[in-house]
Every structure is written in structure tokens, then in C-alpha cells.
N, CA and C atoms as an extended XYZ file, in Angstrom:
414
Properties=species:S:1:pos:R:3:atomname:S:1:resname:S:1:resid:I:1 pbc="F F F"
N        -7.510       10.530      -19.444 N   UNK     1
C        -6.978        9.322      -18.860 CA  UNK     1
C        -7.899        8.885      -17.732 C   UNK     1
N        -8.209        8.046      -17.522 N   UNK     2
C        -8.486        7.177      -16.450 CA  UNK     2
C        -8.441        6.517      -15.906 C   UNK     2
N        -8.635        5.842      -14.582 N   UNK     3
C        -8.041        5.094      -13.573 CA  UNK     3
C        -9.253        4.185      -13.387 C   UNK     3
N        -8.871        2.511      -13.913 N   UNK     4
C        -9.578        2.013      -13.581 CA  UNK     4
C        -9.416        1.001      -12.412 C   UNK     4
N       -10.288        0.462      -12.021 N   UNK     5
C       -10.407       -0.214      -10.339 CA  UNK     5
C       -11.386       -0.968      -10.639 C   UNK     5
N       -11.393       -2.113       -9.800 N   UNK     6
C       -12.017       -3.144       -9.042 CA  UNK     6
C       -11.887       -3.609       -7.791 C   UNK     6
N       -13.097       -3.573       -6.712 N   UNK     7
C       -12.703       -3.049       -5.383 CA  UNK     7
C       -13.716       -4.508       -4.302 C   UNK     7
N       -12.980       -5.085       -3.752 N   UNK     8
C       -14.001       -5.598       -2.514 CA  UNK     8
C       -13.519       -5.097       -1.259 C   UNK     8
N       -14.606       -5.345       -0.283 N   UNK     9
C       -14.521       -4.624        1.156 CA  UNK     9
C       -15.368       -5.749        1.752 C   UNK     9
N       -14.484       -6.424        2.853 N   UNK    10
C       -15.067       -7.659        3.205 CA  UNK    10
C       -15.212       -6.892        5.066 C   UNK    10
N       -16.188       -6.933        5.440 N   UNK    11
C       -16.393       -6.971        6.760 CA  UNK    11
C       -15.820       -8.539        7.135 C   UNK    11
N       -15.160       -8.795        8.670 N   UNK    12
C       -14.682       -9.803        9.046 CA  UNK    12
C       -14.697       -9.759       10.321 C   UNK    12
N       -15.773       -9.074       11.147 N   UNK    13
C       -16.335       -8.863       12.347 CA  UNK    13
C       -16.067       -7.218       12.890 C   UNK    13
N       -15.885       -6.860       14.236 N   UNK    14
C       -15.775       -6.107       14.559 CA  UNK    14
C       -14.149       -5.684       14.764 C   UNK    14
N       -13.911       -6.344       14.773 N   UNK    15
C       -12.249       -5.788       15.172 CA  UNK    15
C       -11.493       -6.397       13.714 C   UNK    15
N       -12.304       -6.750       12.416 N   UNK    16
C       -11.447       -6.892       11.665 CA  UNK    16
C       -12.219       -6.553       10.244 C   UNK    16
N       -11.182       -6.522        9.168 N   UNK    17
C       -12.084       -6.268        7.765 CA  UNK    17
C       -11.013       -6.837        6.872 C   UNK    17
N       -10.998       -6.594        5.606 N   UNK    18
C       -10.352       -6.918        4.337 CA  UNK    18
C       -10.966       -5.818        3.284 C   UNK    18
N        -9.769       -5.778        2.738 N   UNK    19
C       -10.377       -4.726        1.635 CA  UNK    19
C        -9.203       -4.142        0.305 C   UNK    19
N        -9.320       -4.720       -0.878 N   UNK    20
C        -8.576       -4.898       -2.010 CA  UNK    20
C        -9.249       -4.107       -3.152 C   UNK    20
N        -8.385       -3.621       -3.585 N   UNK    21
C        -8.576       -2.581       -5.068 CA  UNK    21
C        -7.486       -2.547       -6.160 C   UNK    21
N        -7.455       -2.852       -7.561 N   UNK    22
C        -6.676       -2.624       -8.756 CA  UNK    22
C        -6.771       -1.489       -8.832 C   UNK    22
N        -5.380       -0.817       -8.988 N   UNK    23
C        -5.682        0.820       -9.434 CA  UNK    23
C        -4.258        0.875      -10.532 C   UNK    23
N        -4.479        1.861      -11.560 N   UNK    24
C        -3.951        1.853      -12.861 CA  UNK    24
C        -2.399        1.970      -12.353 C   UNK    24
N        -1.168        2.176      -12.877 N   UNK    25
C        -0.148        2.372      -12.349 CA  UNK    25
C         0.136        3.902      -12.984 C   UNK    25
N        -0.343        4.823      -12.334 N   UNK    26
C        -0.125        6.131      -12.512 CA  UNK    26
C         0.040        7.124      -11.436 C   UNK    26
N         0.145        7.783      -11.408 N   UNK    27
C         0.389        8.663      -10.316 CA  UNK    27
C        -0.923        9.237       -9.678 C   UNK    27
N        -1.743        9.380      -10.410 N   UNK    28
C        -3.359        9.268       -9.964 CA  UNK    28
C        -3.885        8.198       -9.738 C   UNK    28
N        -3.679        6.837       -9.924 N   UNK    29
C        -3.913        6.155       -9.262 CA  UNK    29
C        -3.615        5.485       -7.899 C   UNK    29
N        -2.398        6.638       -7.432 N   UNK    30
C        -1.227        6.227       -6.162 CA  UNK    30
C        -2.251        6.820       -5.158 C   UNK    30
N        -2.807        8.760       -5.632 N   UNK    31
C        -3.432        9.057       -4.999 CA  UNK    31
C        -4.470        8.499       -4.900 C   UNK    31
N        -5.426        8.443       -5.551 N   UNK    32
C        -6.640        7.547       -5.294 CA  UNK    32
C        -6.926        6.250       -4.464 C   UNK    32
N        -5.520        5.468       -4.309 N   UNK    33
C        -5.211        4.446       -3.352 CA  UNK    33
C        -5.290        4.949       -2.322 C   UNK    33
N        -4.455        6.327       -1.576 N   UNK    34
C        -4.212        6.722       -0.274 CA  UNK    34
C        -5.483        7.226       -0.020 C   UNK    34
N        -6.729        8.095       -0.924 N   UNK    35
C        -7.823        8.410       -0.240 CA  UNK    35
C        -8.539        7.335       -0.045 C   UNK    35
N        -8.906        5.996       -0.748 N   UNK    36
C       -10.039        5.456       -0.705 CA  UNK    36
C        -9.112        4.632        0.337 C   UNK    36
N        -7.905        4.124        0.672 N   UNK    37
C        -7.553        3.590        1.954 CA  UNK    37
C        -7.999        4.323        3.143 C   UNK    37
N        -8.108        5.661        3.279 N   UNK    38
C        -8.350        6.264        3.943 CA  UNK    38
C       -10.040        6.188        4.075 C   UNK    38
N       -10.446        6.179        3.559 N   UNK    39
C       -12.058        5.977        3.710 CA  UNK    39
C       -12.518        4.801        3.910 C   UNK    39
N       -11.274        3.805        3.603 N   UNK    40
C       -11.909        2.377        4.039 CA  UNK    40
C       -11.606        2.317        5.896 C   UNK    40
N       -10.438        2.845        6.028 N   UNK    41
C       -10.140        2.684        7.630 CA  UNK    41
C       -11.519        3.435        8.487 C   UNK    41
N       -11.620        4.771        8.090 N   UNK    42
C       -12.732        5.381        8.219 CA  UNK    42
C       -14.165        4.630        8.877 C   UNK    42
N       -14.284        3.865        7.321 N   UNK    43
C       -15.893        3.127        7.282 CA  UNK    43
C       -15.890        1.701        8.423 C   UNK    43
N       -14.139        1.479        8.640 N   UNK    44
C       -14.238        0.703        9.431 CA  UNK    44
C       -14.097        0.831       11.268 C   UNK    44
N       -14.225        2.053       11.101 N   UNK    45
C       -14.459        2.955       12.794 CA  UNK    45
C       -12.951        3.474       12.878 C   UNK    45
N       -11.996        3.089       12.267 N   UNK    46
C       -10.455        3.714       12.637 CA  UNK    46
C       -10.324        5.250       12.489 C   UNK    46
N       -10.245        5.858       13.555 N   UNK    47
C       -10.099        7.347       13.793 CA  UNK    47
C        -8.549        7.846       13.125 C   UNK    47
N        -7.513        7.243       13.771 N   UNK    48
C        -6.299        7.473       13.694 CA  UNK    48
C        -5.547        7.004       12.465 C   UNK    48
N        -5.662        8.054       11.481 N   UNK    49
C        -5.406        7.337       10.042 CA  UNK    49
C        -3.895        7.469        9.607 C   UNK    49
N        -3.379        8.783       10.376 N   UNK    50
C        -2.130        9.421        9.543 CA  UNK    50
C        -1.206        8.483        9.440 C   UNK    50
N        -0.417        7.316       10.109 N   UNK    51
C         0.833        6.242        9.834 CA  UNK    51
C         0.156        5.397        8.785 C   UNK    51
N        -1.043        5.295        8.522 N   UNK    52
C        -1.477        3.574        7.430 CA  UNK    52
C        -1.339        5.161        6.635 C   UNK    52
N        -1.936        5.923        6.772 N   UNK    53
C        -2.180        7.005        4.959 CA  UNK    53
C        -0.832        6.975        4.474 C   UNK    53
N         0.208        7.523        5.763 N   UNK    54
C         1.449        8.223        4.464 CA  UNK    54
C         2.060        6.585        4.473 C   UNK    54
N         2.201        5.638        4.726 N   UNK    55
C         2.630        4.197        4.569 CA  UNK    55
C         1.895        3.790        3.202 C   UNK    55
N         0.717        4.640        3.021 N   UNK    56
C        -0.092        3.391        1.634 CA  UNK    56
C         0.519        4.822        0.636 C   UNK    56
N         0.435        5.697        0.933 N   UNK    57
C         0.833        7.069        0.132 CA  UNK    57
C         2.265        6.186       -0.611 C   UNK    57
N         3.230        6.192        0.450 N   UNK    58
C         4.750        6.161       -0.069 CA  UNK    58
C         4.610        4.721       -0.678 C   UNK    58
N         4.077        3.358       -0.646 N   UNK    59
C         4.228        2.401       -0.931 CA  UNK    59
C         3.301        2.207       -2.331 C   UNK    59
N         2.841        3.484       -2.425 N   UNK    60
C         1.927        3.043       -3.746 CA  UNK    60
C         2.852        4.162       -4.859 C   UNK    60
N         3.430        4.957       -4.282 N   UNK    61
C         3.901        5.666       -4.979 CA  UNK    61
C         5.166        4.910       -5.806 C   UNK    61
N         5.425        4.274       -5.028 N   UNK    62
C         7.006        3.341       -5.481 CA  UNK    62
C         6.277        2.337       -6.051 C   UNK    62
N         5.451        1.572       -5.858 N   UNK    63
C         4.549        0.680       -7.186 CA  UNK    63
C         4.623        1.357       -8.747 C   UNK    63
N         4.020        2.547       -8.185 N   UNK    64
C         4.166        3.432       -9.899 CA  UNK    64
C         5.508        3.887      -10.318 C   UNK    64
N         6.266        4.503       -9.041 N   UNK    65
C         7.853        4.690      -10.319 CA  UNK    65
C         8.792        3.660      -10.144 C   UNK    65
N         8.750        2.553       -9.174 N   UNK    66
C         9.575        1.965       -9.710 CA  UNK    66
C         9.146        0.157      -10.053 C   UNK    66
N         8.008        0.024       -9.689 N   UNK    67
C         7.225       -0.977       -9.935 CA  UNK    67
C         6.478       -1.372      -11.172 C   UNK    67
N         6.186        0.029      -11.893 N   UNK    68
C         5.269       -0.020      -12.791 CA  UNK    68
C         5.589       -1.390      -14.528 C   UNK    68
N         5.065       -1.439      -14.914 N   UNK    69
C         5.131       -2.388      -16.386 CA  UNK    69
C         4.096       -1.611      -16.475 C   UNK    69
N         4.147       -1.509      -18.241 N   UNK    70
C         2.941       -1.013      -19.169 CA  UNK    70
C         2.135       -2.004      -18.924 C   UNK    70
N         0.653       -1.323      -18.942 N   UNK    71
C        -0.166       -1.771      -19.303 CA  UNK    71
C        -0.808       -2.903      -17.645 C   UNK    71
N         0.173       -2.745      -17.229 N   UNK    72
C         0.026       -3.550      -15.799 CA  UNK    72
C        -0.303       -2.867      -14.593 C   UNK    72
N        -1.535       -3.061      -13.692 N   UNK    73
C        -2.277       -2.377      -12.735 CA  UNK    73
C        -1.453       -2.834      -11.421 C   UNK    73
N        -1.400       -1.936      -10.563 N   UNK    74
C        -1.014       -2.115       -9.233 CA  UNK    74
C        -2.373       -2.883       -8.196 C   UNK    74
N        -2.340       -3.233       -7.086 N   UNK    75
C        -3.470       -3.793       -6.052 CA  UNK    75
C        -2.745       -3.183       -4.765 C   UNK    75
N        -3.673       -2.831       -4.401 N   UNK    76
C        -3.699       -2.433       -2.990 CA  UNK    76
C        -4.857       -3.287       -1.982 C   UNK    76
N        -3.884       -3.649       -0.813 N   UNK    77
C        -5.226       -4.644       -0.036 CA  UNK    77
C        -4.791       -4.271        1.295 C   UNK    77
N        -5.868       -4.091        2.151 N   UNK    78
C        -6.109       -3.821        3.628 CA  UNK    78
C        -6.530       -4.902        4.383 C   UNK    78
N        -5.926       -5.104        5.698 N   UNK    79
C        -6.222       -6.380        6.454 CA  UNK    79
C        -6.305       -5.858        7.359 C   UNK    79
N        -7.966       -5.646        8.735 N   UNK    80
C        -7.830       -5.172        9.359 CA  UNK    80
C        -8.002       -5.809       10.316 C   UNK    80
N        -7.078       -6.233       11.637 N   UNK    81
C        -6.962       -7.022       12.530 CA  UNK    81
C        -6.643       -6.383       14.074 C   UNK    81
N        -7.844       -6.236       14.447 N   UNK    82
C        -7.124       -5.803       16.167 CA  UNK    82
C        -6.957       -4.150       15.842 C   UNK    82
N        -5.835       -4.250       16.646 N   UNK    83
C        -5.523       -2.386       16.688 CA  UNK    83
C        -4.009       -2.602       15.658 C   UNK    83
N        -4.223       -3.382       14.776 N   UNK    84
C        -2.870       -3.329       13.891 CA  UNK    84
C        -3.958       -3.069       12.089 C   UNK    84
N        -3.236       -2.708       10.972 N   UNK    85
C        -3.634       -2.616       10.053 CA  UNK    85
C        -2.565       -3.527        9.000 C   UNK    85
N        -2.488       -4.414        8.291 N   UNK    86
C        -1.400       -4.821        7.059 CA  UNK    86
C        -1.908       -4.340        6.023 C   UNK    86
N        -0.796       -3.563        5.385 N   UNK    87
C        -0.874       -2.713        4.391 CA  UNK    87
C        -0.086       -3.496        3.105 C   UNK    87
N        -0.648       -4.030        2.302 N   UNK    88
C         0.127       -4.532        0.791 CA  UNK    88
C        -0.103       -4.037        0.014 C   UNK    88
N         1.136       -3.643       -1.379 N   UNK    89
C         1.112       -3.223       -2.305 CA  UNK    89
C         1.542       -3.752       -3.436 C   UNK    89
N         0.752       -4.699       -4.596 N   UNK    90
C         1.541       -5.757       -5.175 CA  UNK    90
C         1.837       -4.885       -6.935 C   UNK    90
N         2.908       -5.032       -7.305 N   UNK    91
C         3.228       -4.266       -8.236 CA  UNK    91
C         3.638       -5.544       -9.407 C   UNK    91
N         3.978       -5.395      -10.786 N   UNK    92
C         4.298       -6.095      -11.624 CA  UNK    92
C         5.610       -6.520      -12.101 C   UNK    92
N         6.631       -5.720      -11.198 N   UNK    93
C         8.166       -6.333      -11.063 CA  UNK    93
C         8.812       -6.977      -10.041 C   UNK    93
N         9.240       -7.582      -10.772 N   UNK    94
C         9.943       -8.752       -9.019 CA  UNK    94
C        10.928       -7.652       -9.015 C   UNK    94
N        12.411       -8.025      -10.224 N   UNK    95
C        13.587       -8.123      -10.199 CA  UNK    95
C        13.875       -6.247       -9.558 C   UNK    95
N        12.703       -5.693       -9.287 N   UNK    96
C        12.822       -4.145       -8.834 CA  UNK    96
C        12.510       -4.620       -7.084 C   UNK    96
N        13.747       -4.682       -6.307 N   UNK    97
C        12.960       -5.087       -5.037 CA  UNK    97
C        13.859       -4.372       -4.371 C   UNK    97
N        12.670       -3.585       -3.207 N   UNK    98
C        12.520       -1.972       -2.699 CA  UNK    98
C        13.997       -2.564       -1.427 C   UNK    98
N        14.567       -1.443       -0.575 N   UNK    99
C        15.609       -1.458        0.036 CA  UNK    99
C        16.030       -0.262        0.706 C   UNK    99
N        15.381        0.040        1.833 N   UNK   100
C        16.003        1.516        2.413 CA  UNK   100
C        17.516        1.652        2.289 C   UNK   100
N        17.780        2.522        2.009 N   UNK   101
C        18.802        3.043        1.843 CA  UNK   101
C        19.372        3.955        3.079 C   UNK   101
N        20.240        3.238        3.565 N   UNK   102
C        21.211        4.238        4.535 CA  UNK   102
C        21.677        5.693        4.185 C   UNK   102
N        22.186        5.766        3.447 N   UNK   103
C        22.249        7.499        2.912 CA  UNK   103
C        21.220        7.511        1.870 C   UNK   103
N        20.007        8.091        2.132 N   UNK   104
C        19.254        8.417        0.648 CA  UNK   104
C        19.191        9.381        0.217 C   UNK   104
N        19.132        9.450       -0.850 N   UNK   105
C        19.316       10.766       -1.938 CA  UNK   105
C        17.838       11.503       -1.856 C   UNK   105
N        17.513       12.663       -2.892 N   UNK   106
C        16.221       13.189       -3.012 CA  UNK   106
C        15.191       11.937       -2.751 C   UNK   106
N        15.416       10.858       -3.473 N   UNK   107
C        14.115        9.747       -3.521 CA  UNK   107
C        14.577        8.823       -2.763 C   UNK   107
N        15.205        9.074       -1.683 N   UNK   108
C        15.489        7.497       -0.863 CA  UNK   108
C        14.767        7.649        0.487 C   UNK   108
N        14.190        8.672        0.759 N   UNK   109
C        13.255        8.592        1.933 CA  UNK   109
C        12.323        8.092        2.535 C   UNK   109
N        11.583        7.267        1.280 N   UNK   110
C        10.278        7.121        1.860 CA  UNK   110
C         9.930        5.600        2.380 C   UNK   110
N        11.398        4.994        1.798 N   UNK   111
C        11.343        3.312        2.701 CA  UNK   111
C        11.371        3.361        4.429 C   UNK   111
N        12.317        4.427        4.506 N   UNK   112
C        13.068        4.749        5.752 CA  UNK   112
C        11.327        5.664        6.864 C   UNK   112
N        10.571        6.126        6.116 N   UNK   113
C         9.685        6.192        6.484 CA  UNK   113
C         8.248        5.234        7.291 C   UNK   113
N         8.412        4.244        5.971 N   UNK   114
C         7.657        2.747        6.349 CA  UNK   114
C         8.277        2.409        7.164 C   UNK   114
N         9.497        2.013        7.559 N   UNK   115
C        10.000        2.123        8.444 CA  UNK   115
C         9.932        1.994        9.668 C   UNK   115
N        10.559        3.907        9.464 N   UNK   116
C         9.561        4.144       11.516 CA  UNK   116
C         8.057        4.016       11.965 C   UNK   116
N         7.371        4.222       10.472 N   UNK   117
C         5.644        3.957       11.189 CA  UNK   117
C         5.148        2.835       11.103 C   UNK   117
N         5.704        1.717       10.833 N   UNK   118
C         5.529        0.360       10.628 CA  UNK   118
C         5.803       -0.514       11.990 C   UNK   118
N         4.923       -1.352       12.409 N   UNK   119
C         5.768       -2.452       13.342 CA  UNK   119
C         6.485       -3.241       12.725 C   UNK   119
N         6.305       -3.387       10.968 N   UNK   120
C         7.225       -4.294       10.574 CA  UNK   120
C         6.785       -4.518        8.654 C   UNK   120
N         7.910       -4.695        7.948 N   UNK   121
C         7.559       -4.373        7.147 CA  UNK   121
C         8.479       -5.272        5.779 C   UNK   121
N         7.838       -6.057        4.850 N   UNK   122
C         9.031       -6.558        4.154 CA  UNK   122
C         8.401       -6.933        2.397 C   UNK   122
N         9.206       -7.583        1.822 N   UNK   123
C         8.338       -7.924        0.591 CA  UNK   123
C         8.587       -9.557        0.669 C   UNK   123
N         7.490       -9.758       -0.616 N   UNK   124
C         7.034      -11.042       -0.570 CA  UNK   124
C         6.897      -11.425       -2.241 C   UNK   124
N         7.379      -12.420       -3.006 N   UNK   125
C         7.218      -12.629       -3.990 CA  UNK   125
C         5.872      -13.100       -4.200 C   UNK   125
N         5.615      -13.243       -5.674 N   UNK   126
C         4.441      -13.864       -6.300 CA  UNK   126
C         4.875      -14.136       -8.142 C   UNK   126
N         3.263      -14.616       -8.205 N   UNK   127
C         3.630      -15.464       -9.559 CA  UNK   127
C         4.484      -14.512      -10.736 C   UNK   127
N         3.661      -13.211      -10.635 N   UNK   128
C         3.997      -11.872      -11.127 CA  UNK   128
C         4.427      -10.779      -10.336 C   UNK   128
N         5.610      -10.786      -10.143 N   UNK   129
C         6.070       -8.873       -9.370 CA  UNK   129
C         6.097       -9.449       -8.350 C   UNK   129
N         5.843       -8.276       -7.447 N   UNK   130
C         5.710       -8.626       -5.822 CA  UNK   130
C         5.277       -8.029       -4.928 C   UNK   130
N         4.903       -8.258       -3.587 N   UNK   131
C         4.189       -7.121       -3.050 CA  UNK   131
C         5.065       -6.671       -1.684 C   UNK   131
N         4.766       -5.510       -1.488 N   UNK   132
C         5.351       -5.021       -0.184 CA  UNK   132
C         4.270       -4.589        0.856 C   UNK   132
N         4.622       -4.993        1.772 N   UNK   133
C         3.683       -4.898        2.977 CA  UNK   133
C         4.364       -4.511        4.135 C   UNK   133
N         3.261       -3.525        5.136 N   UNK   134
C         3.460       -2.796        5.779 CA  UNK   134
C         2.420       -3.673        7.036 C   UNK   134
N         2.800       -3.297        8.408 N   UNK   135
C         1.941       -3.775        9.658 CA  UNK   135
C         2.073       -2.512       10.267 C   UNK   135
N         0.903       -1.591       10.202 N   UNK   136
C         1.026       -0.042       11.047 CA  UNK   136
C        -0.273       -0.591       12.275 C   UNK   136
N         0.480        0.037       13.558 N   UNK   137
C        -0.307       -0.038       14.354 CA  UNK   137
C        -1.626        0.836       14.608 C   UNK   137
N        -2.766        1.081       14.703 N   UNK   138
C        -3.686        1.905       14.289 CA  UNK   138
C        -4.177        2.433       15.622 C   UNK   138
């Protein structure tokens, strides 16, 4: 199996960047999102990675189990602005739209996560699916 991608990385001065990737909707492609996010913050001088990692970790992970359509790729895109990061994750289902859960079960944790490491965090429709986005302070 393999995970395919298509990736830009836009420098946008010093205190800012852009940076977008298709990755397959698999569970190897969730991981592969959280390292190469991680190497993009990296390449862009950001020391302090751990709130954007487990934020792109948990938000890509829920793209693949509960976002996923056959045959349909997830995107992951980085906006880097100031000492804040926006984290989006656009998946191929609308009518699946994410919702922390006040009592969560084994799998209701990880909204409640975005959450606390987020300054703010919501979804947003589109033509296809939708994306969820995260604002972690960096």
C-alpha cells in the first residue's frame, strides 16, 4: 500500500509560511501528516512543536475514521502566522461533523483535547466534506 501526496511549502516572510499536503485516508497517512507537520514547523524555525503535533495527530486521525470516503484523500494545510499556527484538516464528509463530547467514551477524547491546546477551534464547510481547524499557539 501506499500513501500518496502532493505537497507545497510557501515561505510568506519571516514570521509566516503556508504549507499543504494530500495524504491517502489511512492510518499511515494520519501518521505521515503529524511527522511531515512536524518538520514543516521545524524548517520554519518553530522549536515548540508538541500542542500543533498532537492537534494535527488527533485531527487527522478523525479525517481517517470518521471522515474517510473510498477512494477520497484527506489535505492537511499549515498557516504560519506570528507566534500562532492554523491547523486544517479537510476530509470528504460533510454530514460527519466532529463535536466534543461531554462524557466521552474510549474514542471521545481527542476533540476535548483540540480543545485545551487550541486558542480556538471549529469546522468549516466546503464544496466537498469539510475541514476542521485548529489555532495552536506556538
Amino acid at each position: 500500500m501506499t500513501t500518496e501526496m502532493t505537497s507545497s511549502a510557501t515561505p510568506t516572510g519571516e514570521s509566516g509560511g503556508e504549507f499543504a499536503q494530500r495524504f491517502s485516508a489511512t492510518h499511515r497517512g494520519a501518521r505521515l501528516a503529524r511527522l511531515l507537520a512536524v518538520q514543516q514547523l521545524r524548517d520554519w524555525g518553530v522549536t515548540a512543536t508538541d500542542a500543533a503535533e498532537l492537534v494535527v495527530a488527533e485531527l487527522a486521525s478523525n479525517a481517517v475514521t470518521h471522515g474517510r470516503v473510498r477512494g477520497r484523500d484527506f489535505e492537511l494545510r499549515l498557516v504560519l502566522a506570528g507566534d500562532h499556527v492554523r491547523i486544517e484538516v479537510s476530509d470528504a464528509r460533510a454530514e460527519r461533523e466532529p463535536a466534543p463530547d461531554p462524557y466521552p467514551d474510549e474514542h471521545g477524547y481527542g476533540l476535548l483535547l483540540v480543545g485545551a491546546l487550541a486558542t480556538a477551534w471549529g469546522v468549516k464547510g466546503r464544496s466537498v466534506g469539510k475541514t476542521v481547524w485548529a489555532t495552536v499557539r506556538i
